[in-house]
Backbone atoms as SQL, in Angstrom:
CREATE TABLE atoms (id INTEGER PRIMARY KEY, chain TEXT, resi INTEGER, resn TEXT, atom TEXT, x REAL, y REAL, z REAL);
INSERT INTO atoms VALUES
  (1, 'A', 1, 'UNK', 'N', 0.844, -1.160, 0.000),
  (2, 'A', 1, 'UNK', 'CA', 0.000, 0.000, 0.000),
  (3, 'A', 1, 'UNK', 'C', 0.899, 1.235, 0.000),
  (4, 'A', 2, 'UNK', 'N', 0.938, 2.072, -0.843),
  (5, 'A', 2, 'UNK', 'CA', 1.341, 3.292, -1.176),
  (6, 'A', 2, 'UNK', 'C', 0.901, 4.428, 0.352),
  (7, 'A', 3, 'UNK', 'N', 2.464, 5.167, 0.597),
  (8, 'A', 3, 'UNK', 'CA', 1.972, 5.704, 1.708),
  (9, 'A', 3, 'UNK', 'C', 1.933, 7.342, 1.373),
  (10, 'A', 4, 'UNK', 'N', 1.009, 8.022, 1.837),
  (11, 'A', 4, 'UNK', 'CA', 0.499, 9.560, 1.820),
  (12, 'A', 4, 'UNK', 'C', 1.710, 9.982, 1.660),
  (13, 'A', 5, 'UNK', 'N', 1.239, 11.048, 1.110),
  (14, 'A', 5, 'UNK', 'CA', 2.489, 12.503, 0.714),
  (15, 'A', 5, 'UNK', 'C', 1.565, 13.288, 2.084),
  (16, 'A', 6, 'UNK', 'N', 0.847, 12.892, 2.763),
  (17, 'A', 6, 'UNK', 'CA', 0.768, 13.901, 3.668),
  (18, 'A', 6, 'UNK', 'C', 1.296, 13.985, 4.751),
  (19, 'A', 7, 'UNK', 'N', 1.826, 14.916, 5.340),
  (20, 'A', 7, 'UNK', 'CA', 2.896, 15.067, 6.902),
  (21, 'A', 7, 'UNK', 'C', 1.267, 14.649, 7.469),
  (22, 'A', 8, 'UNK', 'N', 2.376, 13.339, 8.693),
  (23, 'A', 8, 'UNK', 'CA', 1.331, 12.938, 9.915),
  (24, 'A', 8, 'UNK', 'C', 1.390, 14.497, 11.102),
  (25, 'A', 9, 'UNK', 'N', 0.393, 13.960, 11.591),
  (26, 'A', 9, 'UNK', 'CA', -0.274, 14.798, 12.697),
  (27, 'A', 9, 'UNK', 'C', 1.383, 14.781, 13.599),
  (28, 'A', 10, 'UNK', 'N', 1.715, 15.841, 14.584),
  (29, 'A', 10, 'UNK', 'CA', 2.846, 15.492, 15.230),
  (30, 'A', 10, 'UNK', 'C', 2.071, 15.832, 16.454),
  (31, 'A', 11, 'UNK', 'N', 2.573, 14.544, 17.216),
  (32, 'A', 11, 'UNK', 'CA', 2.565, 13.859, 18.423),
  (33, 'A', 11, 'UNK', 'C', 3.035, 14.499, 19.919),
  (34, 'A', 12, 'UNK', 'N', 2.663, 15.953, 20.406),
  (35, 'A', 12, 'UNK', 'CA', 3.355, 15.754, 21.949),
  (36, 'A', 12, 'UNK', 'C', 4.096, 14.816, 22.237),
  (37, 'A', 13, 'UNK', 'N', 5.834, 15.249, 22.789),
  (38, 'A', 13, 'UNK', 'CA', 6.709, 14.429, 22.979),
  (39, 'A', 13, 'UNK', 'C', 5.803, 13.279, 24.407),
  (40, 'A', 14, 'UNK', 'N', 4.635, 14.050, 25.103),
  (41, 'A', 14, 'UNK', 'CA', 4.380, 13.250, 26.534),
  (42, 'A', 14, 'UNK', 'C', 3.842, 12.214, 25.823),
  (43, 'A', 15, 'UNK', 'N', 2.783, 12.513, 24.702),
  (44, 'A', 15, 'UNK', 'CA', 2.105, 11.784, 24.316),
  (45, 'A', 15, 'UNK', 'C', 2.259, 10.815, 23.181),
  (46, 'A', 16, 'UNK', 'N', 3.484, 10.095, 23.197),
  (47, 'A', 16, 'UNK', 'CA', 3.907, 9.411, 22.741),
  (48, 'A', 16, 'UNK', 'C', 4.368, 8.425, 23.576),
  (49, 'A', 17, 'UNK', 'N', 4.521, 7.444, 22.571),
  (50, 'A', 17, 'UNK', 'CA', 4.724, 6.119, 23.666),
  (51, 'A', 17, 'UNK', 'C', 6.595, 6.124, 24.051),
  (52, 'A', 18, 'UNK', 'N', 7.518, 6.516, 23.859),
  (53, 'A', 18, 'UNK', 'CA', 8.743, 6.638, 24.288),
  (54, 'A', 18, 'UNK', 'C', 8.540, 7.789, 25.976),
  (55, 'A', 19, 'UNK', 'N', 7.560, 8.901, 25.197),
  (56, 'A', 19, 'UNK', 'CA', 7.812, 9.695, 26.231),
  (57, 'A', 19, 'UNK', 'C', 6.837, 9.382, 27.666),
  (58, 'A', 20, 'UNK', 'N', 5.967, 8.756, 27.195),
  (59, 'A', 20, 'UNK', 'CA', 5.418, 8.071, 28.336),
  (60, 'A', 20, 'UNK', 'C', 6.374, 6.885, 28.910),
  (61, 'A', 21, 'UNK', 'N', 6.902, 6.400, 28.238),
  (62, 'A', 21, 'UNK', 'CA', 7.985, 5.303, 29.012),
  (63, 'A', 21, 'UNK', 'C', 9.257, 6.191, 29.633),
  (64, 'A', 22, 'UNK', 'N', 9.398, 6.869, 29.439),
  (65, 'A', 22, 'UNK', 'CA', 10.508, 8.066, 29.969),
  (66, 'A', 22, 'UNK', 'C', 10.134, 8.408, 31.059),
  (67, 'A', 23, 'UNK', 'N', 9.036, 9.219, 30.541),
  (68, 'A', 23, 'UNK', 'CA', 8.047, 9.639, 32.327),
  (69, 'A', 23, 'UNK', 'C', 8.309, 8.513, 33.112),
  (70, 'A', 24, 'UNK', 'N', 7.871, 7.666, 33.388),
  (71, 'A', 24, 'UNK', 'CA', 7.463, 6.487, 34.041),
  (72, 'A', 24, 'UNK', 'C', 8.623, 6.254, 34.772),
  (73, 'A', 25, 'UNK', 'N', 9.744, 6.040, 33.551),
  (74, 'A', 25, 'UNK', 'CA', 11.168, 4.937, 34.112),
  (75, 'A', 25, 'UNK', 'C', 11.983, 6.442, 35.071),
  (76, 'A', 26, 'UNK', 'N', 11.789, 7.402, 34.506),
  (77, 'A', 26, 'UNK', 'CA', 12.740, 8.757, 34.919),
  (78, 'A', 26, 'UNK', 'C', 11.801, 9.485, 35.482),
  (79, 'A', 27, 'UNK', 'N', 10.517, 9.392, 35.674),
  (80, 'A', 27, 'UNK', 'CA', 10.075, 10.553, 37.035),
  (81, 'A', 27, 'UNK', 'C', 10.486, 10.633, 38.422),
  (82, 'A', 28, 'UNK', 'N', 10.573, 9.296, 38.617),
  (83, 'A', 28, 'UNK', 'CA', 11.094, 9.374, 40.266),
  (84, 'A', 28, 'UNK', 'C', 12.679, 8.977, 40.368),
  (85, 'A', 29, 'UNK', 'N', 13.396, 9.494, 41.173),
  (86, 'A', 29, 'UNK', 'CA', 14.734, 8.766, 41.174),
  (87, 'A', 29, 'UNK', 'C', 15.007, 7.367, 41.841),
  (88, 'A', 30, 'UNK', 'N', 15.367, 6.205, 42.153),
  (89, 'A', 30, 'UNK', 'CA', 14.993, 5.151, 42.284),
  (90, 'A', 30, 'UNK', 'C', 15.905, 5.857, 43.826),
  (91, 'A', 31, 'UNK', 'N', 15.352, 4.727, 44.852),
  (92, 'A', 31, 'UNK', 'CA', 15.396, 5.327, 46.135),
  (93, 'A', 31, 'UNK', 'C', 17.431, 4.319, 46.547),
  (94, 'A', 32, 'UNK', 'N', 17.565, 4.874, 47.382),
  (95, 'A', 32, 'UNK', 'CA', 19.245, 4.626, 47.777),
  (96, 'A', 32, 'UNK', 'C', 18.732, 3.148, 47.965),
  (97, 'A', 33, 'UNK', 'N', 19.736, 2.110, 48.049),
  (98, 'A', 33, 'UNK', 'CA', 19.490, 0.634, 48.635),
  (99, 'A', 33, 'UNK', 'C', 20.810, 0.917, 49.746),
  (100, 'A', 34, 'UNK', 'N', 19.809, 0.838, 51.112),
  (101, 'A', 34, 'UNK', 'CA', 20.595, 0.518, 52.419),
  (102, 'A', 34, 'UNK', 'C', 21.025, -1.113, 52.679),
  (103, 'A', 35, 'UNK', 'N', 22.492, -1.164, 52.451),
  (104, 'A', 35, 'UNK', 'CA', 23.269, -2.195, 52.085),
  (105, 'A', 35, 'UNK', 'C', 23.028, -3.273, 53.277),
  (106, 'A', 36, 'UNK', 'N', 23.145, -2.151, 54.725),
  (107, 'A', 36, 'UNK', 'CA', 22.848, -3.358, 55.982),
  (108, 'A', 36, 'UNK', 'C', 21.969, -3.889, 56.171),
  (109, 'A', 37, 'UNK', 'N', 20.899, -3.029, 55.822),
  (110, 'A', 37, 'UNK', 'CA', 19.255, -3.628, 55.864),
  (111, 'A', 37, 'UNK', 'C', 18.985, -4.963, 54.979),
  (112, 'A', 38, 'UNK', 'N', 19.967, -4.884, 53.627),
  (113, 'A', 38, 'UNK', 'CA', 19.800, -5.490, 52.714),
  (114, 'A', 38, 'UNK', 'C', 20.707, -7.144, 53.170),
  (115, 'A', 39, 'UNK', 'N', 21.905, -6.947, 53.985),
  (116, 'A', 39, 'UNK', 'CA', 22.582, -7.735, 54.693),
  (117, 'A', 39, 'UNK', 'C', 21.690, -8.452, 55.582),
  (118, 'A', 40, 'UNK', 'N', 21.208, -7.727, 56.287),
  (119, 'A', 40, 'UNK', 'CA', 20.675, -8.336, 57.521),
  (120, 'A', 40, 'UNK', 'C', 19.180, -9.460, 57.292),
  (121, 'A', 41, 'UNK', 'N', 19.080, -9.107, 55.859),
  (122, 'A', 41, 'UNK', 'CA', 17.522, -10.615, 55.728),
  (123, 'A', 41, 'UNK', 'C', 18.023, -11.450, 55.610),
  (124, 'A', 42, 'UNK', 'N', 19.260, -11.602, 55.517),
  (125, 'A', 42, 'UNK', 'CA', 19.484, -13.291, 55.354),
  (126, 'A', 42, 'UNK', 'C', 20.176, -13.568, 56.490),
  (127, 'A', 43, 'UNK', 'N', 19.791, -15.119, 57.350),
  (128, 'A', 43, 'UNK', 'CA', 20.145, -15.363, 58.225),
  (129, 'A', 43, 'UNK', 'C', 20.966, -16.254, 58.009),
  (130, 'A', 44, 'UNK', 'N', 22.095, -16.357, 59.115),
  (131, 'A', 44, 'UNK', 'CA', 23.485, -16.955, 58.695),
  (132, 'A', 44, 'UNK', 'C', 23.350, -18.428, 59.702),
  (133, 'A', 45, 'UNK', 'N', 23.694, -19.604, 59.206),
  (134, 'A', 45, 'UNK', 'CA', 23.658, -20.617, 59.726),
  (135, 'A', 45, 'UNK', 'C', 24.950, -20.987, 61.228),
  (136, 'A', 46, 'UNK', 'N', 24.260, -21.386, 62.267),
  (137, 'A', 46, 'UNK', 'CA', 25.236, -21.479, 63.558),
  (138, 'A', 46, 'UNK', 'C', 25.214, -23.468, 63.566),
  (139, 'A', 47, 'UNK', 'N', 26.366, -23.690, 63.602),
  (140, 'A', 47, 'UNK', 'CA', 26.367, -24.922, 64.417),
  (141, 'A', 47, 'UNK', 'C', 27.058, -24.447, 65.844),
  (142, 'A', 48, 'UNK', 'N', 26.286, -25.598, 66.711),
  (143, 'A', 48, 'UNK', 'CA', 26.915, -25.776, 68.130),
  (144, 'A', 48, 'UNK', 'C', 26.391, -26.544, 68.752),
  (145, 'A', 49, 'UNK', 'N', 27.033, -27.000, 69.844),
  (146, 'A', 49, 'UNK', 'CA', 26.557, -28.385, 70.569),
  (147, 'A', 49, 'UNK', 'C', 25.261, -28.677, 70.623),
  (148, 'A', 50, 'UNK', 'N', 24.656, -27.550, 70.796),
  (149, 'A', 50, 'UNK', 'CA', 23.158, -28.159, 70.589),
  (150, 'A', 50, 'UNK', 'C', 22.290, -28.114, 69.438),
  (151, 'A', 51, 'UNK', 'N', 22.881, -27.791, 68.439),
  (152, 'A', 51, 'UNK', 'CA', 22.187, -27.985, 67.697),
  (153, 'A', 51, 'UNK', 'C', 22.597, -26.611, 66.188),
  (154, 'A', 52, 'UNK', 'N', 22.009, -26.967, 64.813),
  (155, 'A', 52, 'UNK', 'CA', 21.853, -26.229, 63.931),
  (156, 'A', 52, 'UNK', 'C', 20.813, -24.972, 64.242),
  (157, 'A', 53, 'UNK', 'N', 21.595, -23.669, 64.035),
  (158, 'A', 53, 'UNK', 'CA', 20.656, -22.675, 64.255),
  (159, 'A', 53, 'UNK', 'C', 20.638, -21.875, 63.372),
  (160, 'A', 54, 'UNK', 'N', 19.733, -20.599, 62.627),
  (161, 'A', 54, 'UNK', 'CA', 19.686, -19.792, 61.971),
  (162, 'A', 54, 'UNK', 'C', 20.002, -18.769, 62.387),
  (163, 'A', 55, 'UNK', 'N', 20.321, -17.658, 62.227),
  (164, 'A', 55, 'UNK', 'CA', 20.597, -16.508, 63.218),
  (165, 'A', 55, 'UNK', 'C', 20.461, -15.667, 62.432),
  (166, 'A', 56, 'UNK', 'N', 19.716, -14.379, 62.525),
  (167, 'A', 56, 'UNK', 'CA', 19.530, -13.309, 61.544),
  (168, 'A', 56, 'UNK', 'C', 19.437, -11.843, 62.801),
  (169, 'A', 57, 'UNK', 'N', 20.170, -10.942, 61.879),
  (170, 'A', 57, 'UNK', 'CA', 20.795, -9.996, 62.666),
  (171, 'A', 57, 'UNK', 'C', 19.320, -8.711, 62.552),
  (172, 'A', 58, 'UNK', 'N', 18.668, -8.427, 63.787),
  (173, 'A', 58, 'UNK', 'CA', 17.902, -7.110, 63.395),
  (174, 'A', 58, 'UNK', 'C', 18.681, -5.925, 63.793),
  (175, 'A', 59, 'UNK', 'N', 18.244, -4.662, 63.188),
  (176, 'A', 59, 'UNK', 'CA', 19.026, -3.489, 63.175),
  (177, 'A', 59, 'UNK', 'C', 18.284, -2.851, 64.041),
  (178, 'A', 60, 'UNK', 'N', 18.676, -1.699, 64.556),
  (179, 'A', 60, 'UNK', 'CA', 18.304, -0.831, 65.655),
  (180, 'A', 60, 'UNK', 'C', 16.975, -0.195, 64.846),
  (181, 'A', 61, 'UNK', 'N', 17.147, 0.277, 63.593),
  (182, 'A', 61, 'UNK', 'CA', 16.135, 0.415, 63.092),
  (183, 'A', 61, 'UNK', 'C', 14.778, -0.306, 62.930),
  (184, 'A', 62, 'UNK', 'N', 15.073, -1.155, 62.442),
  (185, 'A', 62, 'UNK', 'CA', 14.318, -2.389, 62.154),
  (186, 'A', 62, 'UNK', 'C', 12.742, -3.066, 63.389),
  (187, 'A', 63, 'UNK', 'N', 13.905, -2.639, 64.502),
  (188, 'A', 63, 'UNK', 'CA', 13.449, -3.760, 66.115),
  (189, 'A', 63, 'UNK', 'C', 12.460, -2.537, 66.442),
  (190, 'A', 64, 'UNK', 'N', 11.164, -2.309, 66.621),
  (191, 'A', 64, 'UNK', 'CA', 10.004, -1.978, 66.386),
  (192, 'A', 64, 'UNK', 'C', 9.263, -2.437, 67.546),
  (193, 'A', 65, 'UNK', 'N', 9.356, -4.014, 67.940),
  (194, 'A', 65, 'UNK', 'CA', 8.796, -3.990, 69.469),
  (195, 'A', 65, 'UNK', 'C', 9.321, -4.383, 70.601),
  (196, 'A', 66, 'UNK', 'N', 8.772, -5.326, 71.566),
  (197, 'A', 66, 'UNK', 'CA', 9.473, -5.091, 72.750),
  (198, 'A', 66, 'UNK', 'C', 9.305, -6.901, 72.924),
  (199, 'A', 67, 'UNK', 'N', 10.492, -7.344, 72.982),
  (200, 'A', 67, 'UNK', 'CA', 11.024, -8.696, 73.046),
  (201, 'A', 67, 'UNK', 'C', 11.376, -8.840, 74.316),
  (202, 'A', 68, 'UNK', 'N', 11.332, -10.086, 74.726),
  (203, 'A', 68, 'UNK', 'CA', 12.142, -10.641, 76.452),
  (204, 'A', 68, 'UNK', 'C', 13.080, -11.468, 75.853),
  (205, 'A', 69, 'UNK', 'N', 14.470, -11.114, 76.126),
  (206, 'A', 69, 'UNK', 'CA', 15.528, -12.131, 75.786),
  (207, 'A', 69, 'UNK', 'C', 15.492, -13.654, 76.432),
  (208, 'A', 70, 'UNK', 'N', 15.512, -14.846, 75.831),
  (209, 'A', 70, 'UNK', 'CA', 15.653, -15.703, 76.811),
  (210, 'A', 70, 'UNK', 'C', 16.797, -16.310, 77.796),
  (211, 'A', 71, 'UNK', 'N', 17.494, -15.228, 76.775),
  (212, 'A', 71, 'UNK', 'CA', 19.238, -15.715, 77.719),
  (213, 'A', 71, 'UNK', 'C', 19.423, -15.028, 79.097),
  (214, 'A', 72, 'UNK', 'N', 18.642, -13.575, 79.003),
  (215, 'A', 72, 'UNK', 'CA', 19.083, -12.796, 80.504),
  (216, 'A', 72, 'UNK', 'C', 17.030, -12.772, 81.329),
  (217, 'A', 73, 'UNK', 'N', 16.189, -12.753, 80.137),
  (218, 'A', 73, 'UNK', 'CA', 15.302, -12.499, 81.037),
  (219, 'A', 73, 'UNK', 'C', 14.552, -11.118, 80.832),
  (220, 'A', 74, 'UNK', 'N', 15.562, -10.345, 80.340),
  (221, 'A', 74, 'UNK', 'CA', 15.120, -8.497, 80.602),
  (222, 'A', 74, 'UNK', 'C', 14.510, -8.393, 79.107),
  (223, 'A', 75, 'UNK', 'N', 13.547, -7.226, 79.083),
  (224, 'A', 75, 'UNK', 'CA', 13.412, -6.949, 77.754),
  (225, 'A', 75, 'UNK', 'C', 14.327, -6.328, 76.868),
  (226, 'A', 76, 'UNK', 'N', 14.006, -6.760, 75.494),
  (227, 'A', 76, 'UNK', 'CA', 14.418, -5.936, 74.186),
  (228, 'A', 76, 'UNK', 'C', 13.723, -4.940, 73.899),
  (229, 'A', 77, 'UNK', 'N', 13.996, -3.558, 74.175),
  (230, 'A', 77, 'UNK', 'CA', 13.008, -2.304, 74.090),
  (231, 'A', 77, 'UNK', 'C', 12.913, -2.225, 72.371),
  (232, 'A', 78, 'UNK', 'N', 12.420, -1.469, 71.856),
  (233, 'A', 78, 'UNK', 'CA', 12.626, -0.827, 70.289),
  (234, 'A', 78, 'UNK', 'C', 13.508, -0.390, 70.253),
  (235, 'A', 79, 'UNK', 'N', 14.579, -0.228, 68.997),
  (236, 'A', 79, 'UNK', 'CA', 15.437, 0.887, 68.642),
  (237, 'A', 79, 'UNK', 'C', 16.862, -0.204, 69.234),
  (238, 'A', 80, 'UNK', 'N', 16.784, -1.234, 69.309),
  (239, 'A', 80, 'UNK', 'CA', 17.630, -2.187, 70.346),
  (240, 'A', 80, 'UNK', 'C', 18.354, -3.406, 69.022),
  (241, 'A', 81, 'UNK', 'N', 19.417, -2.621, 68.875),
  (242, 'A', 81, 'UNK', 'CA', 19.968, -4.209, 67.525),
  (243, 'A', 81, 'UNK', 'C', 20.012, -5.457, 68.717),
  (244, 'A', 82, 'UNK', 'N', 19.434, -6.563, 67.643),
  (245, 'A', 82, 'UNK', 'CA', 19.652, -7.983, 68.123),
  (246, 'A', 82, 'UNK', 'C', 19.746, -8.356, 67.558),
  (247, 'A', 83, 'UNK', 'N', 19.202, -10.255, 68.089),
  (248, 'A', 83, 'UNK', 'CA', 19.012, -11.303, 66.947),
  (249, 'A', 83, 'UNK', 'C', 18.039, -12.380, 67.181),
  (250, 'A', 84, 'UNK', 'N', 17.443, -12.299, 65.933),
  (251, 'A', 84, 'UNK', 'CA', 15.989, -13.732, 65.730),
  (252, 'A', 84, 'UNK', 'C', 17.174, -14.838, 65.417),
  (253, 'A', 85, 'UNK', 'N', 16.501, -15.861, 65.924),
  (254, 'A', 85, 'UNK', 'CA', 17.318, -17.506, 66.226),
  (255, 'A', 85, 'UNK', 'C', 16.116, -18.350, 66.095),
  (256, 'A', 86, 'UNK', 'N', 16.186, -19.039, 65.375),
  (257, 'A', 86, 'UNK', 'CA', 15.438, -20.103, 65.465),
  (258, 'A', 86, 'UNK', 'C', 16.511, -21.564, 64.711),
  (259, 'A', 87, 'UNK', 'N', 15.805, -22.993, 65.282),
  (260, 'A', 87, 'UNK', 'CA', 16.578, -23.907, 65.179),
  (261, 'A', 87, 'UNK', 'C', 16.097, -24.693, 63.776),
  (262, 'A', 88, 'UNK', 'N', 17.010, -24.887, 63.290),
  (263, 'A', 88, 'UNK', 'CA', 17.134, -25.680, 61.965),
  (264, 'A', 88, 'UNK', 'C', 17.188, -26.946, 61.506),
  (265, 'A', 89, 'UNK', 'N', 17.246, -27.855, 63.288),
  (266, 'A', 89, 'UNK', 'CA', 17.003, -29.010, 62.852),
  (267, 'A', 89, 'UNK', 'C', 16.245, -29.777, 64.056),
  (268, 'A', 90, 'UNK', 'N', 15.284, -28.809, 63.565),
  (269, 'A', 90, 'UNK', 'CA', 14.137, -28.923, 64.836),
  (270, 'A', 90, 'UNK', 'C', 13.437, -30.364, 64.545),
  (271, 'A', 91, 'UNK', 'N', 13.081, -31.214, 65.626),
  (272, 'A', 91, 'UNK', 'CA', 12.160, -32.795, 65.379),
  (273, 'A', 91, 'UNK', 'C', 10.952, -32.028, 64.975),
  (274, 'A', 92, 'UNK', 'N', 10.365, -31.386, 65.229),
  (275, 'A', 92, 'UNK', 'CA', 8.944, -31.358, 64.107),
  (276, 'A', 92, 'UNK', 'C', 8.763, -30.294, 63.278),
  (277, 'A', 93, 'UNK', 'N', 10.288, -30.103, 62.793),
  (278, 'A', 93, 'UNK', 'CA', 10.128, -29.176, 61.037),
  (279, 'A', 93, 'UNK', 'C', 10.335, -28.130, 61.362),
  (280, 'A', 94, 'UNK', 'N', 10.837, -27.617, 60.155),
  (281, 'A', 94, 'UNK', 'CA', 11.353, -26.128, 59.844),
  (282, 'A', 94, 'UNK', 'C', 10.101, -25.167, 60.063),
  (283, 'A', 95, 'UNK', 'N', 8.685, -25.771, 59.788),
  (284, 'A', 95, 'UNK', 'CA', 7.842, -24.281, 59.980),
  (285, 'A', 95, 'UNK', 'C', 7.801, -24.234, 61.460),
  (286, 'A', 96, 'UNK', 'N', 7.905, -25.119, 62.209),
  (287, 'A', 96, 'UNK', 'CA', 7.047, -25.094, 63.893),
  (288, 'A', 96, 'UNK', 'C', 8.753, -24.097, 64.580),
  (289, 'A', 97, 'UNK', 'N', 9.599, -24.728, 63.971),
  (290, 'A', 97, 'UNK', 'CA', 10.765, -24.016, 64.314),
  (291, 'A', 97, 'UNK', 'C', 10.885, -22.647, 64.424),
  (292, 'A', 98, 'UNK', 'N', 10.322, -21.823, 62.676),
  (293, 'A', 98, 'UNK', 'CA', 10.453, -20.573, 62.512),
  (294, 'A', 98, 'UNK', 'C', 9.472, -19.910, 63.739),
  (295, 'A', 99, 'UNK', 'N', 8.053, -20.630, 63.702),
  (296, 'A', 99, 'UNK', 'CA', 7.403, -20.159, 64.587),
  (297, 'A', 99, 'UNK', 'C', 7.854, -19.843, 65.684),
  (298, 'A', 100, 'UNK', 'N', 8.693, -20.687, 66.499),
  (299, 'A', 100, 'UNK', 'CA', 9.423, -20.717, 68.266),
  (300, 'A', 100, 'UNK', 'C', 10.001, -19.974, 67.830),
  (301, 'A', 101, 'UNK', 'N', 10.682, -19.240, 67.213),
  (302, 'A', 101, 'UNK', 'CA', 12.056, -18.432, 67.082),
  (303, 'A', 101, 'UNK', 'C', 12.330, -17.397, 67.883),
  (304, 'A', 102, 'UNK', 'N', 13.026, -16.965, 68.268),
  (305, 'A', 102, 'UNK', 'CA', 13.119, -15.900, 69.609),
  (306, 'A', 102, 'UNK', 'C', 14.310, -14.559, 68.984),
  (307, 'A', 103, 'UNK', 'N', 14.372, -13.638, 69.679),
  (308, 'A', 103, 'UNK', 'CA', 14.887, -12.792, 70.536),
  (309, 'A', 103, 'UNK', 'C', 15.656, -12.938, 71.158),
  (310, 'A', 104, 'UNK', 'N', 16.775, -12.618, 70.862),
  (311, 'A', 104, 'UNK', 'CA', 17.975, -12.542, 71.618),
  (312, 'A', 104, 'UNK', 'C', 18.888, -10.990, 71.918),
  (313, 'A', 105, 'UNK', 'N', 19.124, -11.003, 73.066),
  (314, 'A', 105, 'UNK', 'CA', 20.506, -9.811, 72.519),
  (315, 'A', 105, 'UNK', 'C', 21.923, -10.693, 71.843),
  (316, 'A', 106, 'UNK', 'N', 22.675, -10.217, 71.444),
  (317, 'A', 106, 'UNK', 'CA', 24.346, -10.729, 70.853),
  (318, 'A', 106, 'UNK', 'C', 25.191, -11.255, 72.125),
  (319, 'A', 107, 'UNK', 'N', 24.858, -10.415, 72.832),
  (320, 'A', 107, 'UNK', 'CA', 25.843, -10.819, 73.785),
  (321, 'A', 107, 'UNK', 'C', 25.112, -12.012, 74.629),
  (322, 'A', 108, 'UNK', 'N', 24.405, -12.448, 74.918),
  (323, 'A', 108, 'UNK', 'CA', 23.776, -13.515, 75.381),
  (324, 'A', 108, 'UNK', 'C', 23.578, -14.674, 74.825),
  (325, 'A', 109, 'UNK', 'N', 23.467, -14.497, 73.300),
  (326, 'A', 109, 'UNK', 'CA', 23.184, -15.375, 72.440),
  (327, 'A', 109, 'UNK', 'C', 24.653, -16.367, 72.661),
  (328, 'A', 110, 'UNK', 'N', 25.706, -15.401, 72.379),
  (329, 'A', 110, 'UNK', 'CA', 27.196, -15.717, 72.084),
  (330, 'A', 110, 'UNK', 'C', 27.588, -16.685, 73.419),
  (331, 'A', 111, 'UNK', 'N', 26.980, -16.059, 74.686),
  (332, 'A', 111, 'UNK', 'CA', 27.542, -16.686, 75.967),
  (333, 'A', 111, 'UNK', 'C', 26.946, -17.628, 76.825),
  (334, 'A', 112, 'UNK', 'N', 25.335, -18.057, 76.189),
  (335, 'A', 112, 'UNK', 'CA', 24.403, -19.209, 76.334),
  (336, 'A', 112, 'UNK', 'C', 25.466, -20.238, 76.255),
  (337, 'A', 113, 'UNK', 'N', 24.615, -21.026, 77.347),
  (338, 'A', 113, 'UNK', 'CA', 25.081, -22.372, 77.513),
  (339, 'A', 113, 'UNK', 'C', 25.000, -23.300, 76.561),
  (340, 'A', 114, 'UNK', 'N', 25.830, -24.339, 75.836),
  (341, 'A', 114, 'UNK', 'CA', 25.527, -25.546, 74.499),
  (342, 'A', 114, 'UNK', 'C', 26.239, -24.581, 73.423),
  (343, 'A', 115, 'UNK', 'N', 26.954, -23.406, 73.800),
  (344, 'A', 115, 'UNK', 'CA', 26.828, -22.402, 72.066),
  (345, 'A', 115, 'UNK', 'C', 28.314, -22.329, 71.956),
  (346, 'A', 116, 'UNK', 'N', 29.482, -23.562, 72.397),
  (347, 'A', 116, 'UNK', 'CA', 30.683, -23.695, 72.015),
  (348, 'A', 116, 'UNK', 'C', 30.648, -23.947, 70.697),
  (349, 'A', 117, 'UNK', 'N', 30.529, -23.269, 69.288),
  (350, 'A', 117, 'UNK', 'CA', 30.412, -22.492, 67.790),
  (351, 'A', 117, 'UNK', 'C', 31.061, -23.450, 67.232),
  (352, 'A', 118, 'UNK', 'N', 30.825, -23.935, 66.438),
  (353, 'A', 118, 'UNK', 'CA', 31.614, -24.962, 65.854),
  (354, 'A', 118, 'UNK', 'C', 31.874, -24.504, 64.128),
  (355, 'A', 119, 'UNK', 'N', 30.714, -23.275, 63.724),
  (356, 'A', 119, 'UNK', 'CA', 30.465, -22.538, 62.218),
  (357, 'A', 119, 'UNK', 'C', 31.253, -23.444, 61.335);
């Protein structure tokens, strides 16, 4: 099919499909990625005498409510870096495990009894 000698209609740069994909990808600036935050979801595997554990580090930021450590007893206020622990080779499975998972401070975790580190 033979195409017109006539000039097309011209298009608003918005209203075109590049410049709508422009808008879109380049209106907002994509937000910073906080590297520790980004560190801290993955939990790092503990062996020790008693057992396989998970251990995942929360940030001062992050810790939002108010935990009872089981190593000392006292609470974990907000605003308080710790660590979620739960056991990995729990007798009735990884979900009932995640569920029990606790609250710890670092320094308690480290000096609990059975936790001669074997990593």
């Amino acid at each position: 099919m033979p195409r017109s000698n006539q000039p097309r209609r011209r298009l608003p740069a918005s209203a075109t499909a590049a410049g709508r994909n422009a808008r879109r990808k380049w209106a907002a600036p994509a937000p910073d990625i906080d590297l520790d935050r980004a560190r801290v979801g993955l939990p790092e595997r503990e062996s020790a005498a008693d057992g396989e554990w998970s251990v995942r580090r929360i940030t001062a930021r992050n810790a939002a409510k108010d935990y009872r450590c089981p190593g000392c007893g006292q609470v974990i206020p907000p605003g308080v870096e710790h660590l979620v622990v739960w056991q990995e080779d729990s007798l009735l499975g990884r979900q009932t495990a995640v569920e029990d998972r606790r609250h710890w401070h670092a320094r308690c975790w480290q000096t609990r009894p059975g936790s001669g580190r074997r990593r």
